[in-house]
C-alpha positions in Angstrom: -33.3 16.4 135.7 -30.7 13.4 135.9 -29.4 11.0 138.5 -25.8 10.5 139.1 -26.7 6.6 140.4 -30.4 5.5 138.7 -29.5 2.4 139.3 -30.1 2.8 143.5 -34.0 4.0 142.2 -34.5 0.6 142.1 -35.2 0.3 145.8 -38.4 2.1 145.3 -39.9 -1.5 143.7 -39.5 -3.0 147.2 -40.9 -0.4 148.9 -43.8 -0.4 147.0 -44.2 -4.2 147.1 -44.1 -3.6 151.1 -46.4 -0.8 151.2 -48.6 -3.2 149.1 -48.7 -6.0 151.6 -48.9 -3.4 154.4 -52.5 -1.9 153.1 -54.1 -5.4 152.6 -53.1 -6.4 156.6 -54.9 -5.1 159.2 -52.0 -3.4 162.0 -53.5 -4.1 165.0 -56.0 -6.4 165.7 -58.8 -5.5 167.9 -58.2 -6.5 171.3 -54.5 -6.9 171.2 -52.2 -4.2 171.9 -48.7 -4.0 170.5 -45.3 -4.4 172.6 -46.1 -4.3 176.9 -49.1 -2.4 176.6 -51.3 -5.0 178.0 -50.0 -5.3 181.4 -50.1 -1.4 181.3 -53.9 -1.0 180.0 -56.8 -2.3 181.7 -58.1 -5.6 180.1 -61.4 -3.2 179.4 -59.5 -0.9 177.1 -57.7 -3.4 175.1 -60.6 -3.5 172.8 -60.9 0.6 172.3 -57.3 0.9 172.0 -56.4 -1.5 169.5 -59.4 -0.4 167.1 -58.0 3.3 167.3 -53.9 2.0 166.9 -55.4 0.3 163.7 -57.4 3.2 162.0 -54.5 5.1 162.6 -51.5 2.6 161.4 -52.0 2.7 157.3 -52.1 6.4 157.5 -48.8 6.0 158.8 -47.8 3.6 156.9 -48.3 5.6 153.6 -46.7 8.4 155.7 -43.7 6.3 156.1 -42.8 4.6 152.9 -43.3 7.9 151.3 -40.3 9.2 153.6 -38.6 5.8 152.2 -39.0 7.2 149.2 -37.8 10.6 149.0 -34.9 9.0 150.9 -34.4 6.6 148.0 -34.3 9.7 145.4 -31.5 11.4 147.9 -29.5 8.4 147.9 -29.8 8.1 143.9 -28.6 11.8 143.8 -30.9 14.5 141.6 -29.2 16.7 139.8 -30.3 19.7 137.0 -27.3 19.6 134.4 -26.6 23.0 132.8 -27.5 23.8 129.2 -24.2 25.2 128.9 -22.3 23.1 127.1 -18.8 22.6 128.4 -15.4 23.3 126.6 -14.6 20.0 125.3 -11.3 20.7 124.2 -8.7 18.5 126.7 -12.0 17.5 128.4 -13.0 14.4 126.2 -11.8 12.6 122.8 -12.4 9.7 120.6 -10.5 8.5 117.9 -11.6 5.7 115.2 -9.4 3.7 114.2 -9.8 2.1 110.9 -8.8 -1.5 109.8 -7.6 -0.4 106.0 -6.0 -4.8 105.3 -9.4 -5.4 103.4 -10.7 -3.5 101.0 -13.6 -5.5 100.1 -14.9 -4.2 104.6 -13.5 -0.7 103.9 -16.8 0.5 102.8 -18.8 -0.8 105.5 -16.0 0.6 108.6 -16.7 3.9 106.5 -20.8 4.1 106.9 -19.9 3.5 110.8 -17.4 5.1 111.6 -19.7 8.5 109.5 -22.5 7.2 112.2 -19.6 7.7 114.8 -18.7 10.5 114.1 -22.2 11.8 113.9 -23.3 10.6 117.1 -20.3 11.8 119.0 -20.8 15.5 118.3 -19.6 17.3 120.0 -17.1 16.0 121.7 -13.4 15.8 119.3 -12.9 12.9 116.8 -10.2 11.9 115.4 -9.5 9.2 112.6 -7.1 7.1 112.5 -6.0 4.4 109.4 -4.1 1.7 109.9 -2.6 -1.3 107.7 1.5 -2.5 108.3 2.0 0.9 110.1 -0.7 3.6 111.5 -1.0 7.2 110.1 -3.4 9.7 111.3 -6.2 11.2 108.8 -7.7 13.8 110.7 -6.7 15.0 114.2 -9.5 16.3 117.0 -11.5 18.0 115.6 -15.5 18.7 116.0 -16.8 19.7 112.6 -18.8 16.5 111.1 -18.7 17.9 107.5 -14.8 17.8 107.9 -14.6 13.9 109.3 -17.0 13.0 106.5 -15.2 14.8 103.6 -12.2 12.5 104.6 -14.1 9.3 105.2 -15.8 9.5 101.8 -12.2 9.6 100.1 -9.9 7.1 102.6 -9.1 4.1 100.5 -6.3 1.4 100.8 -4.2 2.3 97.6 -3.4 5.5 100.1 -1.9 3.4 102.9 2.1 3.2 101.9 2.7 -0.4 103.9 0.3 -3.1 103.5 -0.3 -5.4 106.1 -2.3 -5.5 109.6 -1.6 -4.0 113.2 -4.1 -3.4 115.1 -1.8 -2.5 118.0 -0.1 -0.1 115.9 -3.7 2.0 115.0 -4.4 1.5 119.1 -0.7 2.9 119.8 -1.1 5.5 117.6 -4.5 6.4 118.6 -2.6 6.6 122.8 -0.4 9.1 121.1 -3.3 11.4 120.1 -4.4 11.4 123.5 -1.8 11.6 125.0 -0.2 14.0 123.2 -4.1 16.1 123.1 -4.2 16.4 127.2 -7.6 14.2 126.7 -8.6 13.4 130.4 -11.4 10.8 129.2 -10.2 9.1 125.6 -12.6 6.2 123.9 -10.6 4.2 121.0 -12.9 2.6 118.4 -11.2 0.0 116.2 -13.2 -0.9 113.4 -12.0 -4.5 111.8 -13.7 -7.7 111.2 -12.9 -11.4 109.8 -10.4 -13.1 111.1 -8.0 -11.7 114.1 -4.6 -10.8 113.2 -1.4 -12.7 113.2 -0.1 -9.6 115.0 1.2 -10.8 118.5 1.9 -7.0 119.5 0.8 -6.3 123.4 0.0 -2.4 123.7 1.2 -0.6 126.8 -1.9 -0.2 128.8 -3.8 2.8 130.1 -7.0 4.0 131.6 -8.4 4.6 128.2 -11.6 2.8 127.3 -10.9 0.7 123.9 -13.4 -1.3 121.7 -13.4 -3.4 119.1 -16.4 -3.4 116.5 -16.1 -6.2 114.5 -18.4 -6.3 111.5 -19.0 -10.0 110.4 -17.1 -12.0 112.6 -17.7 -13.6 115.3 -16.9 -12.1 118.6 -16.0 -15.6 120.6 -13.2 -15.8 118.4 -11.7 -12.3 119.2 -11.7 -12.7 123.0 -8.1 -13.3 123.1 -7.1 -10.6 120.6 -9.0 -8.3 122.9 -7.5 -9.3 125.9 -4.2 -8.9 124.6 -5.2 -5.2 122.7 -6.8 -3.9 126.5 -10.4 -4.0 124.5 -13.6 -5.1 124.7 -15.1 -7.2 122.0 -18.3 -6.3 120.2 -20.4 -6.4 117.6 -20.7 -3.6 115.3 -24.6 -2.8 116.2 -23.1 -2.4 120.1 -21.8 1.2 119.1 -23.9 2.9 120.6 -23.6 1.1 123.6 -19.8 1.6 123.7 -20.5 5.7 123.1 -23.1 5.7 125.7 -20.8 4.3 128.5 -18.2 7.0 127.5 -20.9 9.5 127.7 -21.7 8.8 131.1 -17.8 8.9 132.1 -17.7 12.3 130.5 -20.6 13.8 132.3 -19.3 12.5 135.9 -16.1 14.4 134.7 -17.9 17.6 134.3 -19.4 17.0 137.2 -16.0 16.8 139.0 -13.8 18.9 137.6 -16.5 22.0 136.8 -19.2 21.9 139.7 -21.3 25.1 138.2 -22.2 22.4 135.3 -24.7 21.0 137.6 -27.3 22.0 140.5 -27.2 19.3 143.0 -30.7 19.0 144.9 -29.5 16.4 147.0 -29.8 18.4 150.3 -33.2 19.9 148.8 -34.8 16.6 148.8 -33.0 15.7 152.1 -34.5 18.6 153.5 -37.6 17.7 152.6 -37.7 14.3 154.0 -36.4 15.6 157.4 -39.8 17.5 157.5 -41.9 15.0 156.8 -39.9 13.3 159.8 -40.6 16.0 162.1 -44.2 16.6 161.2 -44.5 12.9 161.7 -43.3 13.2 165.2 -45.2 16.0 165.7 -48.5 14.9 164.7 -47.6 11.7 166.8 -47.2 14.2 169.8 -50.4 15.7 169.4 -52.3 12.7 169.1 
């Protein structure tokens, strides 16, 4: 079981901070009555009253913040996702794009875009070299063994213009996309050193795009990745970068294939409106 917002679980530490402070305070102190009941009980029952108001209050107390509770897991919004998994294909797509200028980085942008590719399975991967001008190695596709057979053999002599263009390997990588039906596309640009002369400005889209910089420092990339429509990181921060496009891909399921996932929402609101009633009713009775 998953939550579509986990972050609104986070109410429960308040309520349990309150229901806390609520058990180590006595409700009602003995001879005072809560509210206009003291002109409306006799000055003899105060006593009686108020000791049997605050034996009863914790109980309902608990009762309550429980009900808080369940409410809190409604609002966060359960969900069983199927096992099934869903036809990728058109659903979701990454491409790597690889910064082939230096060929004394090229080994390291290899061993991370392989840990890419691995960890990405199995939604589509495509890679992507770029140097002067952008040429595509492998298109979508979701067999690892494949990726890595052409990772393990890209090298610079096999780029025909030298030269840098980052915006050329992100425009290229658009194309893919675009030209794939992806509805939720990551671009991973692997580089490092210094940012590029290239003053380029890529159209932009609603495609998520990162750059994974491996030794450099990011500070002096933030206006290159303005310009580029990406995020700056650190190459570690990949799997940061492919769990955020995770998460878009499962609300896309979610939306566009509702059988992918058994919503007990109304379950658990169901069950808090009986506590509700049986709360009523067992106020009744008394």
């Amino acid at each position: 079981m998953t939550f579509a917002h986990p972050f609104v679980l986070l109410l429960l530490v308040p309520l349990a901070l309150g229901l806390l402070l609520a058990q180590d305070r006595r409700a009602v102190p003995a001879g005072r009555l809560p509210g206009g009941w003291r002109r409306l009980v006799a000055p003899d029952l105060h006593d009686y009253l108020g000791r049997g108001l605050r034996d009863r209050t914790p109980g309902m107390v608990r009762w309550c913040c429980g009900l808080a509770a369940i409410l809190v897991i409604a609002l966060a919004r359960p969900v069983i996702e199927s096992t099934d998994r869903p036809a990728w294909a058109n659903l979701a797509g990454r491409v790597v794009v690889i910064d082939m200028s230096a060929a004394s980085a090229l080994p390291g942008h290899r061993l991370r875009a392989a840990a890419i590719v691995e960890s990405s399975m199995p939604v589509p991967v495509a890679l992507v070299a770029t140097a002067g001008e952008s040429y595509t190695v492998v298109p979508f596709t979701s067999d690892p063994q494949h990726l890595g057979r052409y990772l393990q053999v890209l090298d610079t002599t096999m780029m025909p213009l030298e030269g840098r263009s980052l915006s050329s390997g992100i425009a290229h990588a658009e194309a893919l996309l675009r030209d794939g039906r992806v509805r939720s596309g990551l671009i991973v640009v692997l580089t490092g050193g210094q940012p590029p002369a290239d003053r380029v400005r890529p159209a932009a889209s609603g495609t998520r795009r990162a750059i994974l910089l491996a030794d450099a420092n990011p500070d002096r990339w933030r206006e290159t990745g303005r310009r580029l429509g990406a995020e700056v990181l650190d190459q570690t921060d990949s799997a940061t970068v492919l769990d955020g496009h995770d998460d878009a891909i499962r609300d896309l399921v979610r939306t566009s294939d509702p059988d992918s996932t058994l919503d007990l929402t109304p379950w658990v609101l169901a069950l808090a409106a009986a506590g509700w009633l049986a709360l009523f009713r067992r106020r009744s009775g008394e």
